[in-house]
C-alpha positions as CSV (number, residue, x, y, z in Angstrom):
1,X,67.2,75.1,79.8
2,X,68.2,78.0,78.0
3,X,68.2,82.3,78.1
4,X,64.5,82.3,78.1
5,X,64.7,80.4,82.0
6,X,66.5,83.7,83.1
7,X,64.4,86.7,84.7
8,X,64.1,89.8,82.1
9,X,65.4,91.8,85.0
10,X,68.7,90.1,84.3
11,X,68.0,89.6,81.1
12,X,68.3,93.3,80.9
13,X,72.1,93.6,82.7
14,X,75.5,92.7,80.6
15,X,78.6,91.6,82.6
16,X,80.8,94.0,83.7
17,X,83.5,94.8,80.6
18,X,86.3,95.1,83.3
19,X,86.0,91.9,84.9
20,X,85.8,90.3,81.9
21,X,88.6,92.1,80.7
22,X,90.5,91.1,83.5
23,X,89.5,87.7,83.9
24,X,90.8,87.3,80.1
25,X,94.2,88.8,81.3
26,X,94.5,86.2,83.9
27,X,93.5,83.5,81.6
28,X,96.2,84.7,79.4
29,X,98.9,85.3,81.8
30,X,97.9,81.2,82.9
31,X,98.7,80.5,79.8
32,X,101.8,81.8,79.4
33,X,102.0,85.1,77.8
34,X,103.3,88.2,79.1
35,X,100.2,90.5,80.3
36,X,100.0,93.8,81.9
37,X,96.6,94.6,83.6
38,X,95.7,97.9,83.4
39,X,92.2,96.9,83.1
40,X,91.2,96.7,87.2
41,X,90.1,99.4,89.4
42,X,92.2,98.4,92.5
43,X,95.0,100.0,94.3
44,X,98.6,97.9,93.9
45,X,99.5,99.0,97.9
46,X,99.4,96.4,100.3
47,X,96.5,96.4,102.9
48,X,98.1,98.8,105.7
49,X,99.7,96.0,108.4
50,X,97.2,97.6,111.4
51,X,94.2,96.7,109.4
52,X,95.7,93.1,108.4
53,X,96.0,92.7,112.2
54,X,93.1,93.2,113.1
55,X,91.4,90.8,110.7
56,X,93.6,88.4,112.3
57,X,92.6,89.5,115.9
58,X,88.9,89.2,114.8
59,X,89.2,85.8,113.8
60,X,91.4,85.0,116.9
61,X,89.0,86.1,119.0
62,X,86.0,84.3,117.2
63,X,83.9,86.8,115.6
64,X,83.3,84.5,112.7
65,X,79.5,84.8,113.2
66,X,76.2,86.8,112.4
67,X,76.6,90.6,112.8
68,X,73.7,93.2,112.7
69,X,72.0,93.3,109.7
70,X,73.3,96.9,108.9
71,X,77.2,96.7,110.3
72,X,78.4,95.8,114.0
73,X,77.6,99.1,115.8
74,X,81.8,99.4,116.2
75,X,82.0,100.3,112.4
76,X,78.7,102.1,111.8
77,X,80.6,104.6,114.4
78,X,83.3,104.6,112.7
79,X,81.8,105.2,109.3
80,X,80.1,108.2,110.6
81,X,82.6,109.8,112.3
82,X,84.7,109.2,108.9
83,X,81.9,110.3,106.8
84,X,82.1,113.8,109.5
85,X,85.8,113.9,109.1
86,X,86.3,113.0,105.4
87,X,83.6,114.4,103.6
88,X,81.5,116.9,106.2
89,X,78.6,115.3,106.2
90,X,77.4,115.1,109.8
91,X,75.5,111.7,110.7
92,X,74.7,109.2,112.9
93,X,75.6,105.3,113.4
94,X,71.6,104.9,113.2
95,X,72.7,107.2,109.7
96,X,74.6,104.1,108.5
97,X,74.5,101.0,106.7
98,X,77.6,98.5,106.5
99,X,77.4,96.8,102.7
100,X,79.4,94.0,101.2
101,X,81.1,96.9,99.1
102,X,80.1,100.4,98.0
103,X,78.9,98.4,94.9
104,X,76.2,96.8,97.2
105,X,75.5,100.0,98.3
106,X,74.6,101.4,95.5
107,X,72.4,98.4,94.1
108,X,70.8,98.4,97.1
109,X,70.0,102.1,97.0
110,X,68.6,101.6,93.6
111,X,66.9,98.3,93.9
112,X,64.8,99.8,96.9
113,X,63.5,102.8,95.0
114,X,63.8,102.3,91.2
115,X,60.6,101.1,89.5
116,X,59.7,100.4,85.9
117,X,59.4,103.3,83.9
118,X,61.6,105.7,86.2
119,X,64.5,107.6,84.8
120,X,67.8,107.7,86.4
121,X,70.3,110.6,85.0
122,X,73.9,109.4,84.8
123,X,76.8,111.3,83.4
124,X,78.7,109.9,80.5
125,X,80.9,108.4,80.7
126,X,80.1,106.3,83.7
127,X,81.3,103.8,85.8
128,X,80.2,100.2,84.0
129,X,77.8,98.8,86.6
130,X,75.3,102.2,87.5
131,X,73.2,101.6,83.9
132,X,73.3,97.9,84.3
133,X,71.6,98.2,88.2
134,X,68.9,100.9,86.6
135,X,68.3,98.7,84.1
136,X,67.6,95.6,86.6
137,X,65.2,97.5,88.3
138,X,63.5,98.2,85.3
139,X,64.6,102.1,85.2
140,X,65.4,103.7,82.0
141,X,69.2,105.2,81.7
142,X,68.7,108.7,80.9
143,X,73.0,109.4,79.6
144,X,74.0,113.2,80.3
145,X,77.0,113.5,78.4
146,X,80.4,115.3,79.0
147,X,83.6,115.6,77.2
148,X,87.2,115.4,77.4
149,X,87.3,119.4,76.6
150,X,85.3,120.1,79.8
151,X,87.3,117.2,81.8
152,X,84.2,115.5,82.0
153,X,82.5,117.8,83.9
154,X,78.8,119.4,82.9
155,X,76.7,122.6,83.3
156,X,73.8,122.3,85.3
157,X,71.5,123.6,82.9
158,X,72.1,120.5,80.7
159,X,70.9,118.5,83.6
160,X,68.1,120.5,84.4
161,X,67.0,120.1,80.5
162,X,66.8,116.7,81.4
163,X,65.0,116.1,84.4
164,X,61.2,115.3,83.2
165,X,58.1,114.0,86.1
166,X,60.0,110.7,85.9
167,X,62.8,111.5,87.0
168,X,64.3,109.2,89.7
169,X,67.4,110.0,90.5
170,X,71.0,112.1,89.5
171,X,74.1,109.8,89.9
172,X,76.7,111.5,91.1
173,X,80.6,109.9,90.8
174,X,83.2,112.4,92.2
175,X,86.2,112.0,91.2
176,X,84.9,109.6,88.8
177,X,85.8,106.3,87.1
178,X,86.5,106.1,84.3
179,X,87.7,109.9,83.6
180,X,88.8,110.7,86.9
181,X,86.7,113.9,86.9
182,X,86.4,115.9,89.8
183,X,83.3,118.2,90.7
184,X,83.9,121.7,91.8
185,X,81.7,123.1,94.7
186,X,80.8,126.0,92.2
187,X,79.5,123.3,89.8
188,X,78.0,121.4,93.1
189,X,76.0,125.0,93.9
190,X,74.6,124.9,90.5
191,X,73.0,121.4,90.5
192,X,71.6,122.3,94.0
193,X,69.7,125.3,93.1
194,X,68.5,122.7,90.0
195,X,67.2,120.0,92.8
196,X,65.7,123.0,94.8
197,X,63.6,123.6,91.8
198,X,62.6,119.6,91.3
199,X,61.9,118.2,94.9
200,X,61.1,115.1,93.1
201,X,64.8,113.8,92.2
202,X,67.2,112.0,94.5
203,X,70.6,112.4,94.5
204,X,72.9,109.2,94.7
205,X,76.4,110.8,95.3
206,X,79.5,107.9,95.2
207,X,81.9,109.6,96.7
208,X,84.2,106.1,96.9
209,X,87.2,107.9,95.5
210,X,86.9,110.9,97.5
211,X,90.7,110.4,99.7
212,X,91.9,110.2,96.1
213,X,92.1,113.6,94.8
214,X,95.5,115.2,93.2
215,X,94.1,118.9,92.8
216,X,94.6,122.2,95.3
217,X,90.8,122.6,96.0
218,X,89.8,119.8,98.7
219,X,87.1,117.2,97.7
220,X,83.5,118.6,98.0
221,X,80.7,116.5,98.8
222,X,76.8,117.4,98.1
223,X,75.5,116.6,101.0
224,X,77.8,118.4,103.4
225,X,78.1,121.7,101.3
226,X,74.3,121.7,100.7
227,X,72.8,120.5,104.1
228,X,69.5,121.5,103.0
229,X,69.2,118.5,100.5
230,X,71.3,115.4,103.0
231,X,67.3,114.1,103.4
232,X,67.3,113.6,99.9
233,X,70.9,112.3,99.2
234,X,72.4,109.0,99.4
235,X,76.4,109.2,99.9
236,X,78.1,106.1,99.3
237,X,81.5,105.4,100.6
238,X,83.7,102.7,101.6
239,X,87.5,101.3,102.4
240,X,88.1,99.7,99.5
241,X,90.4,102.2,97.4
242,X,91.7,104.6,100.3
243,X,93.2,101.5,102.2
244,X,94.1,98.8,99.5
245,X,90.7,96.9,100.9
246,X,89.3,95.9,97.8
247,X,88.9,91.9,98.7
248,X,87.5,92.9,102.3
249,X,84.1,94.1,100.7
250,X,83.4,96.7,103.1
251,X,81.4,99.9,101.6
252,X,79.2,102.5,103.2
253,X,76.0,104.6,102.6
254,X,74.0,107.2,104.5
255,X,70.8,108.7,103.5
256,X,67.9,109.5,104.8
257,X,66.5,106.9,107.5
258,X,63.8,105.5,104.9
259,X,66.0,105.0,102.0
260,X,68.8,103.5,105.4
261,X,66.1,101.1,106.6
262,X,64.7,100.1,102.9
263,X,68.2,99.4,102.1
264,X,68.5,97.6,105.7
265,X,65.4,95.0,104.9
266,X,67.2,94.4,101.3
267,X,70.5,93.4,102.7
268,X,68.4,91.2,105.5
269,X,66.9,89.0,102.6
270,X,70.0,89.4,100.3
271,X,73.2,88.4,102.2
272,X,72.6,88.9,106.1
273,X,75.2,91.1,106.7
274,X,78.7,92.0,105.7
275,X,81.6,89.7,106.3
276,X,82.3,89.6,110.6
277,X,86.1,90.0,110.4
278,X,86.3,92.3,107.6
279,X,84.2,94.7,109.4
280,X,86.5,94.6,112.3
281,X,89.6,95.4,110.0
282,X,87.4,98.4,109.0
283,X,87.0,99.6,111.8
284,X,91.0,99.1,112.7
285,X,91.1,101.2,108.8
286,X,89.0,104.2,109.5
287,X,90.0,104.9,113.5
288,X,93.6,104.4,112.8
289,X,96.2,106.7,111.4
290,X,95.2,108.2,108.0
291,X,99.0,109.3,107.2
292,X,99.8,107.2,104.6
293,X,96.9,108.1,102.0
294,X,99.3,111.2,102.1
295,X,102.3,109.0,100.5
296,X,99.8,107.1,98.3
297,X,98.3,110.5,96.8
298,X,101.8,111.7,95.6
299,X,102.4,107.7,94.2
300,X,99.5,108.1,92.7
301,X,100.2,111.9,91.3
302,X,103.3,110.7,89.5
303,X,102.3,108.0,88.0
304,X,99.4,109.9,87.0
305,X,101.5,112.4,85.4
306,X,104.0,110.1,83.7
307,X,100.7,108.2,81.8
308,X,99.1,111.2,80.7
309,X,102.8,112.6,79.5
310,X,103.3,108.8,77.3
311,X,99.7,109.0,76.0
312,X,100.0,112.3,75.0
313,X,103.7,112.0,72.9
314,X,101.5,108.9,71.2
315,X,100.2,110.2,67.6
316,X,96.5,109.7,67.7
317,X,96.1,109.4,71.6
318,X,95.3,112.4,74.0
319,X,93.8,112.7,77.3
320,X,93.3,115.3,79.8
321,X,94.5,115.3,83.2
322,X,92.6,113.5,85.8
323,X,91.8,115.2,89.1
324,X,91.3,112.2,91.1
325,X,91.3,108.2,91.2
326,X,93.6,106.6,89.2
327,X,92.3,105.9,85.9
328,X,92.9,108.2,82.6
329,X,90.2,107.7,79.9
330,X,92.2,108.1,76.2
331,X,90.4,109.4,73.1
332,X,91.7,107.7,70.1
333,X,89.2,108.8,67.6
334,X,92.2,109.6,65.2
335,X,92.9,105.8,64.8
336,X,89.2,104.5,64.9
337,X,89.2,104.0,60.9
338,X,92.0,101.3,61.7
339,X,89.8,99.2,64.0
340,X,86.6,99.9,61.9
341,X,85.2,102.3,64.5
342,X,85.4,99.5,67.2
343,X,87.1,100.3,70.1
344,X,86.2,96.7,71.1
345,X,88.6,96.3,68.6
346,X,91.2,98.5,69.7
347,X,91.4,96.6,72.9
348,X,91.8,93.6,71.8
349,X,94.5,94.6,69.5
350,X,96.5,95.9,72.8
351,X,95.7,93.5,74.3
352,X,97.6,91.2,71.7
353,X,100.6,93.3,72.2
354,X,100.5,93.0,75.9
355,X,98.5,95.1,77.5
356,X,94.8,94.9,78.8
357,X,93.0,97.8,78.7
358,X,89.1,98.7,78.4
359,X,87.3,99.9,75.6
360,X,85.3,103.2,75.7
361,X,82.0,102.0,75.3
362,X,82.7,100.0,77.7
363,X,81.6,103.1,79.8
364,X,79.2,104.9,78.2
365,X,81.6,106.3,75.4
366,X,83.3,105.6,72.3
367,X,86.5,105.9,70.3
368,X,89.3,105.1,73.3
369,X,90.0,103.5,76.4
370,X,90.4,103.5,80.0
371,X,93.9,102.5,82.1
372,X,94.2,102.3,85.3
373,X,97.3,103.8,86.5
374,X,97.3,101.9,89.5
375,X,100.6,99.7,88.6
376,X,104.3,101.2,89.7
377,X,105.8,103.0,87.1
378,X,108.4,100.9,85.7
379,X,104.7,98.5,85.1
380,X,103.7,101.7,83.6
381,X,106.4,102.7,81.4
382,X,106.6,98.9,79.8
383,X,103.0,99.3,79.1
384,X,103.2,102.5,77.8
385,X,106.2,101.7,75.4
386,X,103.7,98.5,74.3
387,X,101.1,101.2,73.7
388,X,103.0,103.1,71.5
389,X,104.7,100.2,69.5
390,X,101.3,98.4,69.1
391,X,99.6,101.7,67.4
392,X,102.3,102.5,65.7
């Protein structure tokens, strides 16, 4: 047996660069030597006690079986009256399916509509696993690129120029891993009137970061500032980083009911449904008192703020100021030559002195790295300091 047993629909896909980063921390860390991860997209809070409580009353009271296929009815309430709430978009239950994570979500999404030869536009840089589900389905990865001077965001004209008859879909990430880019509702109005124009493109909008935003302007959604195109967008939301839920698997879409029920018939066939008690302890998440993601917004803001000051003071580093999330994505273009234009390179050199971080291209770019920021700040400053004496 060999490579050539394997489907060319995975053959297409490549592991995810920040699991394998992280899995090599951990091995590492196993082994003895002193690693900080900054590598993983997850928040460093504990689960809020409510929702641990009710996993625990869930399995007390034996919901340890089957659910619906799309989510117990319990949370697909819940997630709509959060999606209302949260983001403005008014839906239903019937609106709603319950997914093993948003990442499920959006594989789902794609895997029911992508075919061979399709396009999918995805702003660069992107979060590691939206060209690798294209590229299963047999879609070609159509990059739209941004930069660090715009904070990542783009002009809706350069979409426009590339939307062609095969044009699938626009992925949508706001605010956005890796760069933490956030989309403004003026730049939102100007990628509407471009879909007005091509009826033909879906809009996948993940929206998972969305309770995670540090600026004055409140997040802004597609769907709910443009309800004229909700029947051709697919929202994607989810627990996992606005409650410290990441090992629940518990994500969210709504869409339009045909996308909903193609996505319903893949999960039937795929995995069932989602975990029984882990949707309970969703439920417990999204009906319960948000007032901590208030305290975890201003944790997040300082930290946020003490990275970008440290990689800025480093000669040869510079990033710009995320919006949201809790990543920073670093240009170090003016040490490339060191690492023979590999950033691969440069990551493994940090991570020699300490700290895992991953590369650029990782993402879609080149010539840097991301961090998460997701650590506490003495974590941070020790990492930092590593930074700075390891590119020195």
């Amino acid at each position: 047996m060999s490579q050539a047993s394997l489907s060319s629909a995975l053959r297409r896909m490549e592991a995810s660069p920040t699991t394998a980063m992280t899995d090599r921390a951990s091995q590492l860390r196993s082994e003895g030597r002193d690693i900080i991860s900054l590598s993983v997209g997850e928040p460093d809070f504990d689960t809020p006690p409510h929702v641990i409580a009710a996993a625990k009353a869930a399995l007390d009271a034996g919901e340890t079986r089957y659910t619906p296929v799309a989510g117990t009815l319990a949370l697909r309430k819940a997630a709509a009256a959060h999606y209302e709430r949260d983001l403005g978009i008014a839906c239903a239950a019937k609106d709603v399916i319950v997914t093993a994570g948003g990442k499920q979500a959006l594989f789902f999404a794609l895997a029911a509509t992508v075919n061979p030869g399709d396009e999918v536009i995805v702003p660069s840089p992107w979060w590691v696993s939206y060209p690798q589900m294209v590229r299963y389905a047999g879609g070609r990865v159509v990059p739209l690129i941004t930069h660090a001077h715009d904070n990542f965001c783009f002009d809706p004209g350069d979409f426009s120029a590339l939307i062609t008859p095969s044009t699938k879909w626009l992925v949508l990430n706001s605010p956005g891993n890796p760069t933490g880019a956030a989309f403004s509702a003026q730049m939102l109005d100007g990628i509407a009137e471009v879909l007005r124009r091509n009826p033909h493109v879906l809009v996948l909008s993940d929206d998972i970061y969305a309770p995670l935003i540090y600026t004055d302007a409140p997040h802004c959604s597609l769907a709910a500032r443009h309800p004229d195109l909700a029947s051709r967008i697919c929202t994607i939301s989810g627990v996992s980083k606005s409650h410290a839920m990441t090992g629940f698997r518990i994500g969210f879409a709504t869409g339009p009911d045909w996308l909903i029920g193609a996505m319903t018939k893949l999960q039937s066939n795929a995995c069932g449904n989602p975990v029984a008690p882990s949707q309970a302890a969703a439920v417990a998440a999204l009906t319960g008192s948000q007032d901590f993601l208030g305290q975890w917004r201003e944790t997040f803001r300082r930290r946020r703020d003490l990275v970008v000051s440290a990689v800025n003071a480093i000669e040869g580093l510079s990033t710009p100021v995320p919006d949201g999330a809790f990543y920073c994505f670093i240009d170090a273009s003016p040490l490339m030559d060191r690492f023979g234009g590999d950033d691969g390179k440069l990551a493994l050199h940090l991570l020699e002195h300490g700290v895992a971080v991953v590369a650029a291209s990782g993402f879609g770019g080149k010539n840097g790295f991301r961090i998460s920021f997701a650590a506490s700040e003495e974590t941070l400053t020790q990492a930092m300091v590593r930074i700075a004496k390891a590119l020195s």
